[in-house]
C-alpha positions as CSV (number, residue, x, y, z in Angstrom):
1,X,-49.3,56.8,35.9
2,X,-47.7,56.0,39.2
3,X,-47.3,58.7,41.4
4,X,-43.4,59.8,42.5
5,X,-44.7,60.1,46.5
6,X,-43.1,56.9,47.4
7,X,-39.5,56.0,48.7
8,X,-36.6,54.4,48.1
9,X,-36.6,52.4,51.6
10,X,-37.2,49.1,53.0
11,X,-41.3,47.9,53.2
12,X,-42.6,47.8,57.3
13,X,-45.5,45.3,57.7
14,X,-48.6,45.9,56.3
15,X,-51.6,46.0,58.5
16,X,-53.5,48.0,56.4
17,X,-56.9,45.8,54.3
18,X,-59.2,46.9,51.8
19,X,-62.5,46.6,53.6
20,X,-65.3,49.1,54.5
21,X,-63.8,52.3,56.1
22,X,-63.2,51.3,59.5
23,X,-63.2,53.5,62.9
24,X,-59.5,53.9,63.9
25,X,-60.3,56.9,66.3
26,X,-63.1,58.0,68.0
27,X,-63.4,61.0,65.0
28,X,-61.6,59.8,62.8
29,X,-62.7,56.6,59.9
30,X,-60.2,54.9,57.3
31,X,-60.8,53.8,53.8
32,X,-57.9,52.4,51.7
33,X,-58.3,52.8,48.0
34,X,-57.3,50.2,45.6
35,X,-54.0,51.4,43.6
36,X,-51.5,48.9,45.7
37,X,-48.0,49.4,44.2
38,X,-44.1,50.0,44.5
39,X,-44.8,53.8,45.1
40,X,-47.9,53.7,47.2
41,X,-47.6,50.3,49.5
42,X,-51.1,49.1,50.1
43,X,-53.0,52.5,48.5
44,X,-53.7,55.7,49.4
45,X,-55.4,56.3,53.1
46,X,-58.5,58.2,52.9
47,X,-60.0,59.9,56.3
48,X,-63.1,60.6,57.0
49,X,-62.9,62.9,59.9
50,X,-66.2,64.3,62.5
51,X,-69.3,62.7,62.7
52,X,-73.0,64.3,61.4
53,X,-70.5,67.2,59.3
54,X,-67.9,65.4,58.1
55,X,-64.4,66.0,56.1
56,X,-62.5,63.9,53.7
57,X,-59.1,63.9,53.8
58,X,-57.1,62.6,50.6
59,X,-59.7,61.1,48.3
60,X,-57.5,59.7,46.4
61,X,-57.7,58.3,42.9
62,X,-59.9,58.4,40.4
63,X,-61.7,55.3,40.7
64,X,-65.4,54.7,40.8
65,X,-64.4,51.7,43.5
66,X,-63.0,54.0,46.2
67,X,-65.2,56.5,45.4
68,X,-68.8,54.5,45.7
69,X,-67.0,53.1,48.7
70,X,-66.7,56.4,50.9
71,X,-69.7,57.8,49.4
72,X,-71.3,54.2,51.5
73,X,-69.2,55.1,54.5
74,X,-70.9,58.9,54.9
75,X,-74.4,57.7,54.5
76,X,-76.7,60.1,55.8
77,X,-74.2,62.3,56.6
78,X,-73.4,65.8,55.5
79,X,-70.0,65.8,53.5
80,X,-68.9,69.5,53.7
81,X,-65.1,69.5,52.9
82,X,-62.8,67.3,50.9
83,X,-59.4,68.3,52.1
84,X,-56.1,67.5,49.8
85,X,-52.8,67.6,50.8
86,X,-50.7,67.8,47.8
87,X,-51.7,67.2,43.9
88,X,-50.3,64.1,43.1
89,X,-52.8,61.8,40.8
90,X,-52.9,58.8,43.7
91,X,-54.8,61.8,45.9
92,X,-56.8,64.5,44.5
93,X,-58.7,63.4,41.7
94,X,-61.2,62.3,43.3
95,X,-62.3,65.5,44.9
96,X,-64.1,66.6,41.7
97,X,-66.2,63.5,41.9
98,X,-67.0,63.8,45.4
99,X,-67.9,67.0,44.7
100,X,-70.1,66.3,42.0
101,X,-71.8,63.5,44.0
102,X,-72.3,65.6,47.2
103,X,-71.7,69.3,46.2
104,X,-68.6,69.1,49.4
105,X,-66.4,72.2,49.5
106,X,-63.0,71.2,48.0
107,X,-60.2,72.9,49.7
108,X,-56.6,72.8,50.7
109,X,-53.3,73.1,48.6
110,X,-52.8,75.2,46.1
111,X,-53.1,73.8,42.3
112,X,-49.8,72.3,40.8
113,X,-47.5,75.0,39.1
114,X,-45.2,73.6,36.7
115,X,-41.2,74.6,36.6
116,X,-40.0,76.5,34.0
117,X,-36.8,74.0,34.6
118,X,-38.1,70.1,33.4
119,X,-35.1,69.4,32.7
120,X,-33.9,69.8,35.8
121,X,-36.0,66.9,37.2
122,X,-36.5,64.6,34.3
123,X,-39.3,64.5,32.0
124,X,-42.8,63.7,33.0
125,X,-42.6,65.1,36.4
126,X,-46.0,66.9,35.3
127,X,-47.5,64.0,34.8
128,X,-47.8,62.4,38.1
129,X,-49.5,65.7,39.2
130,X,-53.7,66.3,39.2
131,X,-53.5,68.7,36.6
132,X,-57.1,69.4,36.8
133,X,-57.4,69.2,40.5
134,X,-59.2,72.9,41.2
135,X,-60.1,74.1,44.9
136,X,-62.7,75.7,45.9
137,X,-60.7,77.4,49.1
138,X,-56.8,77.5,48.8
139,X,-55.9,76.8,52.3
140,X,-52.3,79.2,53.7
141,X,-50.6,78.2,56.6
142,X,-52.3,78.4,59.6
143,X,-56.2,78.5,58.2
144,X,-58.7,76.8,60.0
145,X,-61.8,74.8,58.7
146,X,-64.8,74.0,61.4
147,X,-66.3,70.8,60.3
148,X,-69.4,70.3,63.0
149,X,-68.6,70.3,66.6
150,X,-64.3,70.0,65.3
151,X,-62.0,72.1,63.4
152,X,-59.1,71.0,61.1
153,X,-56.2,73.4,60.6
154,X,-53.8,73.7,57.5
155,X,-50.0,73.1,58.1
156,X,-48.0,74.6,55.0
157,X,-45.0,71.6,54.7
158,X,-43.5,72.0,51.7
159,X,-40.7,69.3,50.6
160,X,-42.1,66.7,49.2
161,X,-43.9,68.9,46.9
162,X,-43.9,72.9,46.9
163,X,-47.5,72.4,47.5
164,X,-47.8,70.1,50.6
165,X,-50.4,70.6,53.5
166,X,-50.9,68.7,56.7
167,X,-53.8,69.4,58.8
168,X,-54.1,68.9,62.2
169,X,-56.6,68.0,64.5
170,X,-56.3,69.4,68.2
171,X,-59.3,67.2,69.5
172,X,-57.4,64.2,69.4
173,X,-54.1,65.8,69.2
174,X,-53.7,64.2,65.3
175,X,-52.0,65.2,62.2
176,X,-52.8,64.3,58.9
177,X,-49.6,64.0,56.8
178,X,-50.4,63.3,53.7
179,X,-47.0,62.3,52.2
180,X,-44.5,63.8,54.6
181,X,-44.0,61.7,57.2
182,X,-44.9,57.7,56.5
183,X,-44.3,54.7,58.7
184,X,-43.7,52.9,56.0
185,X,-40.8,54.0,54.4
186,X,-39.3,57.6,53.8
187,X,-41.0,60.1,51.0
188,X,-39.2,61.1,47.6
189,X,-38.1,64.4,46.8
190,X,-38.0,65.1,43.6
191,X,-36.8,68.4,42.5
192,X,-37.5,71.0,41.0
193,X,-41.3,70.5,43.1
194,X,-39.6,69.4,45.5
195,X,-36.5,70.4,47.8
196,X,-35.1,69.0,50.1
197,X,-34.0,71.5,52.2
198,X,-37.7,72.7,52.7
199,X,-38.5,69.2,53.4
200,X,-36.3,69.3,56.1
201,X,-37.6,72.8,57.9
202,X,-41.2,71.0,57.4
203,X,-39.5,68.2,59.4
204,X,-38.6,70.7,61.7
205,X,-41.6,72.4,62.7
206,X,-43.3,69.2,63.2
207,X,-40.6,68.4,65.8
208,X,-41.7,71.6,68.0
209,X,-45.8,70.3,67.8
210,X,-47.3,68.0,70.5
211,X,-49.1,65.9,68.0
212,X,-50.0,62.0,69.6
213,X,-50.5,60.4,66.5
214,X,-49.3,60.8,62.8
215,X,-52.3,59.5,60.1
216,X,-50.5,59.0,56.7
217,X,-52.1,58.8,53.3
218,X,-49.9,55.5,52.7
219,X,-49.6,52.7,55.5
220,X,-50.1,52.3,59.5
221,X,-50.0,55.7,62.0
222,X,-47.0,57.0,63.5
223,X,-47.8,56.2,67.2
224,X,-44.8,58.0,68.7
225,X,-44.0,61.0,66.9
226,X,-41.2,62.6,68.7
227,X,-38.7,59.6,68.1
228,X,-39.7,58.7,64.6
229,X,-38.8,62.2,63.8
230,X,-35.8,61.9,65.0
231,X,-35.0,58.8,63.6
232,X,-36.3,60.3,60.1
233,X,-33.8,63.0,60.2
234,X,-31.0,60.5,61.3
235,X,-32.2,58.7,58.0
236,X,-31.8,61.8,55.9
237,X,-28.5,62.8,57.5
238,X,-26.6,59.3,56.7
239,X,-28.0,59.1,53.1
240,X,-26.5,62.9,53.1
241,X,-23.1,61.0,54.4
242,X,-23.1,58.7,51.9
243,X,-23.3,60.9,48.9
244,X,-20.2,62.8,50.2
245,X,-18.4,59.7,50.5
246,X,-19.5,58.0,47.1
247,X,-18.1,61.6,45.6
248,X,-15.1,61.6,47.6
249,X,-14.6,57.7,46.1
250,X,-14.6,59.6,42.6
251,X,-18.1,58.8,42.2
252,X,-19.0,62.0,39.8
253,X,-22.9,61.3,38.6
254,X,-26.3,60.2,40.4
255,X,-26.2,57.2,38.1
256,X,-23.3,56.0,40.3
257,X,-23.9,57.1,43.3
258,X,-27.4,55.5,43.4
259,X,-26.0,52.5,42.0
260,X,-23.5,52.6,45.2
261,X,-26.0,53.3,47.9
262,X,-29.1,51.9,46.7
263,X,-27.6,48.6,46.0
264,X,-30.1,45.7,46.9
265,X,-32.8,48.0,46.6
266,X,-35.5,47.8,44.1
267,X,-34.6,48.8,40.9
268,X,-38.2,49.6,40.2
269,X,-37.5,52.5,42.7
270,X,-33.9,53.4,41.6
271,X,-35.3,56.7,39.6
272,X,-37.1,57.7,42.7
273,X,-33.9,57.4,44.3
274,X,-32.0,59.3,41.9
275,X,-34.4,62.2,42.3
276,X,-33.9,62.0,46.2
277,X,-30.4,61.9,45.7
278,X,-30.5,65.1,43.1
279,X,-32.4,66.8,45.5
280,X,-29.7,66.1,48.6
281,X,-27.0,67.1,45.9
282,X,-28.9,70.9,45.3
283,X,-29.2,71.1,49.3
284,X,-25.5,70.1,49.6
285,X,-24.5,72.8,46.4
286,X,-26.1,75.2,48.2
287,X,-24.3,74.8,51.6
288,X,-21.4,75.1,49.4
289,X,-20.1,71.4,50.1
290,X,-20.3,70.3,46.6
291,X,-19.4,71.8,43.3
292,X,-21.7,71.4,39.8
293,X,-20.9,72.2,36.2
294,X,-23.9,74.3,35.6
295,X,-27.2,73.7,36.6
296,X,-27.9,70.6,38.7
297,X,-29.8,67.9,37.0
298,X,-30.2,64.3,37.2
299,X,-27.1,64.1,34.2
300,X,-25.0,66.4,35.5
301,X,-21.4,65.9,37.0
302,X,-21.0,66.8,40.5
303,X,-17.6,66.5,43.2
304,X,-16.7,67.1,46.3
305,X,-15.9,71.5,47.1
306,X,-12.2,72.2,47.2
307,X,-11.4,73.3,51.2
Protein backbone atom coordinates (compact mmCIF):
# COMPACT_ATOMS: atom_id res chain seq x y z
CA UNK A 1 0.00 0.00 0.00
CA UNK A 2 1.60 3.29 -0.90
CA UNK A 3 1.55 5.78 1.60
CA UNK A 4 -0.55 9.29 0.77
CA UNK A 5 2.64 11.44 2.38
CA UNK A 6 3.83 12.45 -0.96
CA UNK A 7 2.95 15.54 -3.33
CA UNK A 8 1.54 16.56 -6.10
CA UNK A 9 4.79 18.75 -7.26
CA UNK A 10 7.59 18.62 -9.64
CA UNK A 11 10.68 15.95 -8.63
CA UNK A 12 14.23 18.04 -7.42
CA UNK A 13 17.31 15.98 -8.08
CA UNK A 14 18.00 13.07 -6.29
CA UNK A 15 21.20 12.85 -4.43
CA UNK A 16 20.05 10.51 -2.18
CA UNK A 17 21.77 6.27 -2.76
CA UNK A 18 20.94 3.16 -1.16
CA UNK A 19 24.27 2.30 0.50
CA UNK A 20 25.36 1.75 4.12
CA UNK A 21 23.97 4.57 6.40
CA UNK A 22 26.32 7.26 5.85
CA UNK A 23 27.60 10.23 8.30
CA UNK A 24 25.79 13.42 7.05
CA UNK A 25 26.48 15.28 10.44
CA UNK A 26 28.75 15.03 13.00
CA UNK A 27 25.56 13.27 15.26
CA UNK A 28 23.63 12.55 13.01
CA UNK A 29 23.91 9.03 10.23
CA UNK A 30 21.40 8.32 7.13
CA UNK A 31 20.06 5.13 5.95
CA UNK A 32 17.56 5.14 3.03
CA UNK A 33 15.22 2.25 2.90
CA UNK A 34 14.19 0.62 -0.21
CA UNK A 35 10.37 1.50 -1.15
CA UNK A 36 11.41 4.11 -4.15
CA UNK A 37 8.13 5.29 -5.62
CA UNK A 38 5.74 8.16 -6.94
CA UNK A 39 4.78 8.97 -3.19
CA UNK A 40 8.05 8.48 -1.48
CA UNK A 41 10.88 9.71 -4.14
CA UNK A 42 13.93 7.63 -3.41
CA UNK A 43 12.48 5.93 0.16
CA UNK A 44 11.98 6.85 3.35
CA UNK A 45 15.16 8.59 5.41
CA UNK A 46 16.04 6.93 8.41
CA UNK A 47 18.36 8.81 11.14
CA UNK A 48 20.33 7.48 13.37
CA UNK A 49 21.13 10.23 15.77
CA UNK A 50 24.09 10.32 19.04
CA UNK A 51 26.87 8.15 19.18
CA UNK A 52 27.45 5.13 22.08
CA UNK A 53 23.27 5.88 23.05
CA UNK A 54 21.70 6.23 20.06
CA UNK A 55 18.10 7.17 18.51
CA UNK A 56 16.28 6.15 15.41
CA UNK A 57 14.34 8.43 13.81
CA UNK A 58 11.61 7.07 11.19
CA UNK A 59 12.41 3.39 10.77
CA UNK A 60 10.47 3.12 8.17
CA UNK A 61 9.00 0.08 6.46
CA UNK A 62 8.61 -3.12 7.20
CA UNK A 63 11.29 -4.73 5.44
CA UNK A 64 13.83 -7.13 6.75
CA UNK A 65 16.36 -5.22 4.07
CA UNK A 66 16.25 -1.86 5.85
CA UNK A 67 15.88 -3.32 9.00
CA UNK A 68 19.23 -5.82 9.03
CA UNK A 69 20.68 -2.72 7.46
CA UNK A 70 20.47 -0.22 10.55
CA UNK A 71 20.60 -2.95 12.86
CA UNK A 72 24.60 -3.19 10.94
CA UNK A 73 24.89 0.53 11.21
CA UNK A 74 24.47 0.59 15.37
CA UNK A 75 26.81 -2.27 15.93
CA UNK A 76 27.95 -2.20 19.28
CA UNK A 77 26.02 0.44 20.16
CA UNK A 78 23.16 0.92 22.59
CA UNK A 79 19.73 1.63 20.64
CA UNK A 80 17.60 3.26 23.31
CA UNK A 81 14.77 5.10 21.35
CA UNK A 82 13.13 4.62 18.04
CA UNK A 83 11.40 7.92 17.40
CA UNK A 84 8.29 8.10 14.79
CA UNK A 85 6.91 11.08 13.44
CA UNK A 86 3.54 10.19 12.11
CA UNK A 87 1.88 6.58 11.44
CA UNK A 88 2.00 6.19 7.97
CA UNK A 89 3.06 2.40 6.81
CA UNK A 90 6.36 3.82 4.71
CA UNK A 91 7.56 4.92 8.58
CA UNK A 92 6.56 3.19 11.67
CA UNK A 93 6.42 -0.31 11.10
CA UNK A 94 9.48 -1.02 11.71
CA UNK A 95 9.71 0.15 15.22
CA UNK A 96 8.14 -3.11 16.50
CA UNK A 97 10.97 -4.96 14.86
CA UNK A 98 13.62 -2.83 16.11
CA UNK A 99 12.17 -3.26 19.19
CA UNK A 100 12.13 -6.81 19.23
CA UNK A 101 15.76 -7.04 17.91
CA UNK A 102 17.13 -4.61 20.51
CA UNK A 103 14.44 -4.09 23.29
CA UNK A 104 14.77 0.18 22.09
CA UNK A 105 12.05 2.33 23.74
CA UNK A 106 9.48 3.19 20.93
CA UNK A 107 8.20 6.58 21.37
CA UNK A 108 6.69 9.63 19.67
CA UNK A 109 3.21 10.27 18.06
CA UNK A 110 0.36 9.22 19.17
CA UNK A 111 -1.38 5.93 17.45
CA UNK A 112 -3.63 6.57 14.35
CA UNK A 113 -7.33 7.41 15.33
CA UNK A 114 -9.59 6.81 12.60
CA UNK A 115 -12.58 9.49 11.55
CA UNK A 116 -15.89 8.74 12.18
CA UNK A 117 -16.25 10.69 8.58
CA UNK A 118 -14.48 8.17 5.65
CA UNK A 119 -16.38 9.39 3.45
CA UNK A 120 -15.31 12.59 3.74
CA UNK A 121 -11.73 11.65 2.43
CA UNK A 122 -12.28 8.76 0.29
CA UNK A 123 -12.04 5.17 1.15
CA UNK A 124 -8.96 3.45 2.30
CA UNK A 125 -7.46 6.46 4.03
CA UNK A 126 -7.01 3.84 6.92
CA UNK A 127 -5.08 1.89 5.11
CA UNK A 128 -2.05 3.80 4.47
CA UNK A 129 -1.74 4.20 8.31
CA UNK A 130 0.48 1.61 10.83
CA UNK A 131 -2.47 0.31 12.35
CA UNK A 132 -0.52 -1.60 14.67
CA UNK A 133 2.17 0.90 15.32
CA UNK A 134 2.00 1.01 19.49
CA UNK A 135 4.39 3.40 21.53
CA UNK A 136 5.88 2.86 24.35
CA UNK A 137 6.00 6.88 25.40
CA UNK A 138 3.41 9.15 23.53
CA UNK A 139 5.48 12.12 23.12
CA UNK A 140 3.18 16.00 23.64
CA UNK A 141 4.52 19.02 22.44
CA UNK A 142 7.43 20.20 23.96
CA UNK A 143 8.77 16.64 25.76
CA UNK A 144 12.19 16.00 25.73
CA UNK A 145 14.11 12.65 25.32
CA UNK A 146 18.09 12.47 26.48
CA UNK A 147 19.71 10.05 24.24
CA UNK A 148 23.57 9.90 25.80
CA UNK A 149 25.47 13.17 26.02
CA UNK A 150 22.24 14.86 23.49
CA UNK A 151 18.57 15.39 23.86
CA UNK A 152 15.86 15.36 21.10
CA UNK A 153 12.72 17.36 21.68
CA UNK A 154 9.09 16.61 20.28
CA UNK A 155 7.48 19.40 18.04
CA UNK A 156 3.51 18.70 17.87
CA UNK A 157 3.00 19.78 13.77
CA UNK A 158 -0.11 18.59 12.90
CA UNK A 159 -1.21 19.00 9.03
CA UNK A 160 -0.12 16.53 7.26
CA UNK A 161 -1.56 14.12 9.59
CA UNK A 162 -3.41 15.02 13.02
CA UNK A 163 -0.68 13.02 14.41
CA UNK A 164 2.61 14.65 13.12
CA UNK A 165 5.85 15.23 15.32
CA UNK A 166 9.15 16.87 14.41
CA UNK A 167 11.94 16.67 16.83
CA UNK A 168 14.55 18.92 17.11
CA UNK A 169 17.97 18.74 17.89
CA UNK A 170 19.54 21.97 19.55
CA UNK A 171 23.21 20.53 19.34
CA UNK A 172 23.41 21.01 15.89
CA UNK A 173 20.59 23.33 15.55
CA UNK A 174 18.54 20.43 13.32
CA UNK A 175 15.01 19.39 12.95
CA UNK A 176 13.75 16.28 11.93
CA UNK A 177 10.63 16.71 9.80
CA UNK A 178 9.37 13.80 9.12
CA UNK A 179 6.83 14.64 6.33
CA UNK A 180 6.16 18.30 6.84
CA UNK A 181 8.51 20.13 5.19
CA UNK A 182 10.48 18.18 2.10
CA UNK A 183 12.90 19.52 -0.42
CA UNK A 184 11.66 17.54 -2.69
CA UNK A 185 8.37 18.48 -3.41
CA UNK A 186 5.41 19.74 -1.16
CA UNK A 187 3.45 17.14 1.34
CA UNK A 188 -0.26 15.98 0.75
CA UNK A 189 -2.99 16.84 3.00
CA UNK A 190 -5.47 14.70 2.93
CA UNK A 191 -8.43 15.34 5.06
CA UNK A 192 -10.26 14.32 7.42
CA UNK A 193 -6.34 13.35 9.11
CA UNK A 194 -5.28 15.97 7.72
CA UNK A 195 -6.11 19.86 7.49
CA UNK A 196 -4.78 22.18 6.03
CA UNK A 197 -5.25 24.97 7.99
CA UNK A 198 -3.23 23.20 10.93
CA UNK A 199 -0.73 22.47 8.37
CA UNK A 200 -0.27 25.89 7.90
CA UNK A 201 0.03 27.11 11.81
CA UNK A 202 2.72 24.04 11.90
CA UNK A 203 4.36 26.03 8.99
CA UNK A 204 4.11 28.82 11.06
CA UNK A 205 5.80 27.98 14.18
CA UNK A 206 8.60 26.60 12.34
CA UNK A 207 9.10 30.10 10.71
CA UNK A 208 9.71 31.73 14.39
CA UNK A 209 12.62 28.65 15.23
CA UNK A 210 16.31 29.13 14.43
CA UNK A 211 16.79 25.71 13.04
CA UNK A 212 20.12 25.46 10.44
CA UNK A 213 19.13 22.53 8.77
CA UNK A 214 15.82 20.63 7.91
CA UNK A 215 16.41 16.47 7.79
CA UNK A 216 13.38 15.00 5.88
CA UNK A 217 12.17 11.38 5.92
CA UNK A 218 12.02 11.67 1.97
CA UNK A 219 14.92 13.31 -0.20
CA UNK A 220 18.05 15.83 0.42
CA UNK A 221 18.08 18.45 3.71
CA UNK A 222 16.65 21.89 3.68
CA UNK A 223 19.95 23.88 3.95
CA UNK A 224 18.35 27.27 4.33
CA UNK A 225 15.22 27.09 6.15
CA UNK A 226 13.94 30.58 6.56
CA UNK A 227 13.52 31.05 2.63
CA UNK A 228 12.21 27.67 1.74
CA UNK A 229 9.49 28.43 4.24
CA UNK A 230 8.63 31.17 2.74
CA UNK A 231 8.77 29.98 -0.52
CA UNK A 232 6.53 26.89 0.79
CA UNK A 233 3.80 29.18 1.90
CA UNK A 234 4.01 31.20 -1.44
CA UNK A 235 3.47 27.62 -2.91
CA UNK A 236 0.43 26.98 -0.83
CA UNK A 237 -1.01 30.57 -1.26
CA UNK A 238 -1.03 30.40 -5.26
CA UNK A 239 -2.51 26.82 -5.39
CA UNK A 240 -5.14 28.53 -2.87
CA UNK A 241 -5.47 31.34 -5.92
CA UNK A 242 -5.96 28.96 -8.30
CA UNK A 243 -8.85 27.13 -6.89
CA UNK A 244 -10.76 30.44 -6.45
CA UNK A 245 -10.19 31.19 -9.99
CA UNK A 246 -10.97 27.62 -11.44
CA UNK A 247 -14.51 28.19 -9.28
CA UNK A 248 -14.94 31.56 -10.43
CA UNK A 249 -14.42 29.96 -14.26
CA UNK A 250 -17.63 27.76 -13.23
CA UNK A 251 -15.41 24.99 -12.28
CA UNK A 252 -17.94 23.38 -9.48
CA UNK A 253 -16.08 19.84 -8.44
CA UNK A 254 -12.36 18.81 -7.40
CA UNK A 255 -12.54 16.50 -10.48
CA UNK A 256 -12.27 19.74 -12.50
CA UNK A 257 -10.44 21.82 -10.77
CA UNK A 258 -7.52 19.28 -10.41
CA UNK A 259 -7.90 18.42 -13.94
CA UNK A 260 -7.29 22.46 -14.51
CA UNK A 261 -4.43 22.99 -12.29
CA UNK A 262 -2.71 19.83 -12.19
CA UNK A 263 -2.52 19.54 -15.79
CA UNK A 264 0.90 18.03 -16.98
CA UNK A 265 1.27 16.49 -13.78
CA UNK A 266 1.28 12.89 -13.03
CA UNK A 267 -1.80 11.32 -13.20
CA UNK A 268 -0.47 8.68 -10.83
CA UNK A 269 -0.52 11.62 -8.24
CA UNK A 270 -3.88 13.36 -9.42
CA UNK A 271 -5.88 11.71 -6.24
CA UNK A 272 -3.21 12.96 -3.96
CA UNK A 273 -3.95 16.22 -5.50
CA UNK A 274 -7.53 16.02 -5.16
CA UNK A 275 -7.22 15.42 -1.46
CA UNK A 276 -4.80 18.56 -1.28
CA UNK A 277 -7.16 20.43 -3.04
CA UNK A 278 -10.31 19.16 -0.74
CA UNK A 279 -8.40 20.02 2.09
CA UNK A 280 -7.67 23.90 0.65
CA UNK A 281 -11.49 23.84 -0.23
CA UNK A 282 -12.48 22.99 3.86
CA UNK A 283 -9.79 25.86 4.84
CA UNK A 284 -11.36 28.22 2.25
CA UNK A 285 -15.28 26.99 3.54
CA UNK A 286 -14.29 27.86 6.73
CA UNK A 287 -12.90 31.46 6.09
CA UNK A 288 -16.30 31.76 4.54
CA UNK A 289 -14.83 32.33 0.85
CA UNK A 290 -16.49 29.39 -0.53
CA UNK A 291 -19.90 27.76 -0.28
CA UNK A 292 -20.63 23.73 -0.13
CA UNK A 293 -23.91 21.73 -0.39
CA UNK A 294 -23.43 19.76 2.77
CA UNK A 295 -20.51 18.26 4.01
CA UNK A 296 -17.34 18.76 2.03
CA UNK A 297 -16.00 15.67 0.31
CA UNK A 298 -14.00 14.77 -2.59
CA UNK A 299 -17.73 14.53 -4.74
CA UNK A 300 -19.19 17.28 -3.50
CA UNK A 301 -20.09 20.62 -5.47
CA UNK A 302 -18.49 23.67 -4.31
CA UNK A 303 -18.57 27.78 -5.64
CA UNK A 304 -17.41 30.75 -5.07
CA UNK A 305 -19.40 32.78 -1.63
CA UNK A 306 -21.87 35.38 -2.70
CA UNK A 307 -20.26 39.11 -1.53
Amino acid sequence: MRSLCRSEGPVIRAETTRAAAAQVSPLTRRALAPNPGPFTFTGTCSYIVGSGDVAIIDPGPDDPRHIEALLAAIGGERLRYVLVTHTHRDHSPAARLLKEATGATIAGCAPYAPCDSASVGGPNLDAVHDLAYAPDIVLKDGDALPVGDISLLALATPGHTANHLCFALAEEQALFTGDHVMAWATTVIAPPDGSMRDYLTSVERLRRRDDHIYWPAHGEPVRDPPRFLRALIHHRRAREAAILQRLEAGDETIAEIVAHIYEGVDKRLHPAAAMTALAHLEDLIARELVDCAGQPFLQARFRLRLV
